[in-house]
C-alpha positions in Angstrom: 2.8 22.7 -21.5 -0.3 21.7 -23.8 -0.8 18.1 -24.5 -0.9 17.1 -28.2 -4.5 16.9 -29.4 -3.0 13.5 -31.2 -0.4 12.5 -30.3 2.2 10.4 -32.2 3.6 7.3 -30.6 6.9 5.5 -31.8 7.5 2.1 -30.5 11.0 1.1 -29.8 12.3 -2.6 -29.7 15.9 -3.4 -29.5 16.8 -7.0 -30.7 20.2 -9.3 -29.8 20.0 -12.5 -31.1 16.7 -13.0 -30.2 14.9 -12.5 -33.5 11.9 -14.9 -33.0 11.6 -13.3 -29.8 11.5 -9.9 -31.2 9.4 -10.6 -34.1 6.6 -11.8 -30.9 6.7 -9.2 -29.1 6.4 -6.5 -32.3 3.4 -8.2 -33.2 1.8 -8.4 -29.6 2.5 -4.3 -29.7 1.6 -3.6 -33.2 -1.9 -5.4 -31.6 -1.9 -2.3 -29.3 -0.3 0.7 -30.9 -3.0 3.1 -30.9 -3.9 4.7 -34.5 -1.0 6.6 -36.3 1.7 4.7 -33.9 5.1 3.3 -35.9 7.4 1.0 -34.4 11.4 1.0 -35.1 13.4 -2.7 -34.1 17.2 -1.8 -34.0 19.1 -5.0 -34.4 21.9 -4.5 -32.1 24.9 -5.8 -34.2 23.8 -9.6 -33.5 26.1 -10.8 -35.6 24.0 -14.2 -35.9 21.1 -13.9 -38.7 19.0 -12.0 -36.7 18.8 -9.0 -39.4 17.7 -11.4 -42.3 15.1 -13.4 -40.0 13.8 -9.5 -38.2 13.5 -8.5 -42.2 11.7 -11.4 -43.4 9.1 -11.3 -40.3 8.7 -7.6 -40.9 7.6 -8.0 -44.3 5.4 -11.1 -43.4 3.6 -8.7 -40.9 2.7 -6.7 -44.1 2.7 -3.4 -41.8 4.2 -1.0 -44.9 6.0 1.7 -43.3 4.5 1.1 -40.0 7.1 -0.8 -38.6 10.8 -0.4 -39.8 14.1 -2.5 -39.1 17.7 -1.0 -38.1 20.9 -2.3 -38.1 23.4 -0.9 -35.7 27.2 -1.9 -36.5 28.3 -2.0 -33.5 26.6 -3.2 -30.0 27.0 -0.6 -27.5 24.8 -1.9 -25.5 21.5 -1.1 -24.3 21.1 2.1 -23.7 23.0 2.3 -26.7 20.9 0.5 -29.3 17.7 2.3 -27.8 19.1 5.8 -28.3 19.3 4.7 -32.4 16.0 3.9 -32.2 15.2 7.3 -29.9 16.6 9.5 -32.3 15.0 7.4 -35.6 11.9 9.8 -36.0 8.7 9.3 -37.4 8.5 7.4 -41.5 7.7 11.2 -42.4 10.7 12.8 -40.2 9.3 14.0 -37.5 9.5 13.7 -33.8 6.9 11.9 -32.0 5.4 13.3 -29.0 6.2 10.1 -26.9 8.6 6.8 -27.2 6.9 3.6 -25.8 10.5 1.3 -25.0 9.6 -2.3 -25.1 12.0 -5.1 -23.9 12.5 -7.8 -26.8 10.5 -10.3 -24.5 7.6 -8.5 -23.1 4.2 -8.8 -24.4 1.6 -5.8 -23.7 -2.1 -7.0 -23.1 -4.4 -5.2 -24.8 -4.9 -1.6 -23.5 -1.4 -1.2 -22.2 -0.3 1.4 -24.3 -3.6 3.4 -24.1 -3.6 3.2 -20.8 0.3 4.7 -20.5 -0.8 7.3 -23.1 -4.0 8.6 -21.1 -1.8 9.1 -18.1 0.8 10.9 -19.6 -1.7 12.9 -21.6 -3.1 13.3 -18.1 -0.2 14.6 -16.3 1.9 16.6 -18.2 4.9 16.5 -15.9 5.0 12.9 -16.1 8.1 11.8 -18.1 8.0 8.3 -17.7 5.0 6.0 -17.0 5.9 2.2 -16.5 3.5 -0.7 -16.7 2.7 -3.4 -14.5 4.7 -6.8 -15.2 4.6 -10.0 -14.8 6.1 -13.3 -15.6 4.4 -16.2 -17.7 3.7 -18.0 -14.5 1.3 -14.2 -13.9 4.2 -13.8 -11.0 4.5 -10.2 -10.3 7.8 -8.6 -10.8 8.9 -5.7 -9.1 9.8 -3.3 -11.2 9.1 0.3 -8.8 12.2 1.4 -7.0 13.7 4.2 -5.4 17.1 5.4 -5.8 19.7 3.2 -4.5 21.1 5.5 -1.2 23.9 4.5 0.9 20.9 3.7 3.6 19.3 1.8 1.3 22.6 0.0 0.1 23.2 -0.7 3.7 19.8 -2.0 4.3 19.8 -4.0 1.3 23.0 -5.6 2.3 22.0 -6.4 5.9 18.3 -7.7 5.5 17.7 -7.6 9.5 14.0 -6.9 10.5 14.5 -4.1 12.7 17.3 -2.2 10.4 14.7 -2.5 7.3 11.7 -1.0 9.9 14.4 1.8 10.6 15.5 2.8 7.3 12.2 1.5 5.1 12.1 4.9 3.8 15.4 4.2 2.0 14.0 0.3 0.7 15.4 0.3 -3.1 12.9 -2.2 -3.9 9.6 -1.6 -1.7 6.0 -3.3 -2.1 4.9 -3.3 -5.4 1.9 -0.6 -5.8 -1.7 -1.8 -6.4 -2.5 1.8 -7.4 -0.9 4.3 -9.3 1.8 6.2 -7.9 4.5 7.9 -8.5 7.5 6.3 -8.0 11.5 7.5 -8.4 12.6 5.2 -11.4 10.7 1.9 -12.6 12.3 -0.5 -14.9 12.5 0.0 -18.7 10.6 -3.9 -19.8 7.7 -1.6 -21.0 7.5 2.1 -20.2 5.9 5.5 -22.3 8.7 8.2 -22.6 7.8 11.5 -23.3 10.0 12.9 -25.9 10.3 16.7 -24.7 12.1 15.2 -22.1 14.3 13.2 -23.5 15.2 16.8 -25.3 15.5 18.8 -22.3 17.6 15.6 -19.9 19.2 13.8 -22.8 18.9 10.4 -23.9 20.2 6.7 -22.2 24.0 7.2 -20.9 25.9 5.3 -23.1 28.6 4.7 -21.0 26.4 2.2 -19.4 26.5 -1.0 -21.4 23.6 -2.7 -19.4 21.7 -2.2 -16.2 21.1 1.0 -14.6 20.8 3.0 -17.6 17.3 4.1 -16.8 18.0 4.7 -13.2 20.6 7.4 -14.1 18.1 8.4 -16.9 14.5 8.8 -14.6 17.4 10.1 -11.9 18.2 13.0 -14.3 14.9 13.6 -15.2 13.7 14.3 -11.8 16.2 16.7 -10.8 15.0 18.7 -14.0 11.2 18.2 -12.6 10.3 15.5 -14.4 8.0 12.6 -13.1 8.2 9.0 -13.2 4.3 7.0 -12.4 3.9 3.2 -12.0 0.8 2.5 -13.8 -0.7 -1.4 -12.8 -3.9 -1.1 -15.0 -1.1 -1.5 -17.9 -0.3 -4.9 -18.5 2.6 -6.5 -19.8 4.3 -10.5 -19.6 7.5 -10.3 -19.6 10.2 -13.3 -19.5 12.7 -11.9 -18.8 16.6 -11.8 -19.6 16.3 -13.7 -22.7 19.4 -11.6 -24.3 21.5 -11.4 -21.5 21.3 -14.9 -20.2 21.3 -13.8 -16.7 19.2 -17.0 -15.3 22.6 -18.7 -16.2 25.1 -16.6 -15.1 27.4 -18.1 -12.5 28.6 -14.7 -11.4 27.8 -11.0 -12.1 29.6 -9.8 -15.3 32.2 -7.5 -15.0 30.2 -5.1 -17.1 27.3 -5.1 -14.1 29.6 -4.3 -11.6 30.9 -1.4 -14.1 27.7 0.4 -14.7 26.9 -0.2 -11.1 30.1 2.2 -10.2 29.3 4.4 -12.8 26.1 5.5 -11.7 
């Protein structure tokens, strides 16, 4: 495998009714992209403005074909709406050589997609590379996992010091990583795909209508060889479940619980 002597980038950043939100975090990238880099924002069938206030702030970013807006008619969820904007191409057709996925809220720091970029460029078995994140309060959030295991389930469901000593090879969750390492899935707020293999695994799982879509996604990818790295010297703030209203729910959806038995 040879690495691209210039490699394209496509940035993609799903929107649901969160256009102000959106239209932030497109500019805080657009900051980053490195030269040549487009982004896509698929508007997720929002139902609520959101497509007239994204187009407006697109044009007032004056970025030309650089950045370009796509209305989905239906919401199928997330992995859903990111596989419109994974299969979108290039303003001139082609495929880029890697995807950066951006949550609506999250806001790289400068560097962060560079930084992804080099490592991938640096390890060509690397499929994924995930950035640090934090919250506005600069609270890290842990977003490096393993597989969830029936150990780990077990573990996770009894919390009792020695148990957790005994199986902390199974810990779904683990300390965060101060360096960078590779890691069996990390959360999709900011992380560098690598497009050859999304062709070889297959894009996000549709069936999954939120939550552990890129758990079964890095999951496939690794049993085809691919690599997932945590990278901390990327940066990214990240609020954090602006769309899905999760700080407010009273009880898990039933569409958690769903995706959760489907993976």
């Amino acid at each position: 495998m040879n690495a691209p002597l210039n490699p394209s980038v496509l940035v993609v950043l799903l929107n649901y009714r969160t256009p102000q939100m959106t239209l932030r975090a497109a500019e805080a990238a657009l900051a980053d992209m490195p030269a040549g880099a487009e982004m896509v924002i698929v508007d997720n069938a929002s139902g609520d403005g959101s497509a007239e206030v994204l187009a407006q702030g697109i044009e007032a970013l004056g970025q030309g074909s650089r950045i370009r807006l796509i209305l989905s008619d239906v919401n199928g969820g997330f992995g859903a709406g990111n596989n419109i904007g994974l299969t979108a191409g290039l303003s001139d057709g082609r495929t880029p050589d890697f995807f950066y996925v951006l949550n609506s809220d999250a806001f790289p720091d400068k560097g962060c997609i560079g930084t992804l970029l080099a490592h991938m460029l640096a390890h060509p078995q690397a499929g994924f590379a995930a950035s640090h994140v934090r919250g506005e309060d600069g609270a890290d959030h842990t977003t490096a996992f393993r597989f969830p295991s029936i150990t780990g389930e077990f573990e996770g469901a009894l919390r009792f010091g020695p148990v957790s000593r005994l199986l902390r090879r199974s810990i779904v969750a683990p300390p965060l990583p101060t360096t960078t390492t590779q890691v069996d899935w990390a959360a999709g707020a900011s992380v560098l795909v690598r497009a050859e293999t999304l062709v070889e695994v297959g894009r996000f799982d549709e069936t999954f209508f939120l939550y552990f879509e890129e758990t079964d996604l890095m999951k496939r990818a690794r049993r085809a060889g691919w690599e997932c790295w945590y990278v901390p010297g990327a940066r990214v703030v990240h609020i954090g479940s602006v769309s899905t209203g999760m700080k407010e729910w009273q009880r898990m959806p039933a569409y958690w619980f769903a995706s959760r038995r489907h993976y």
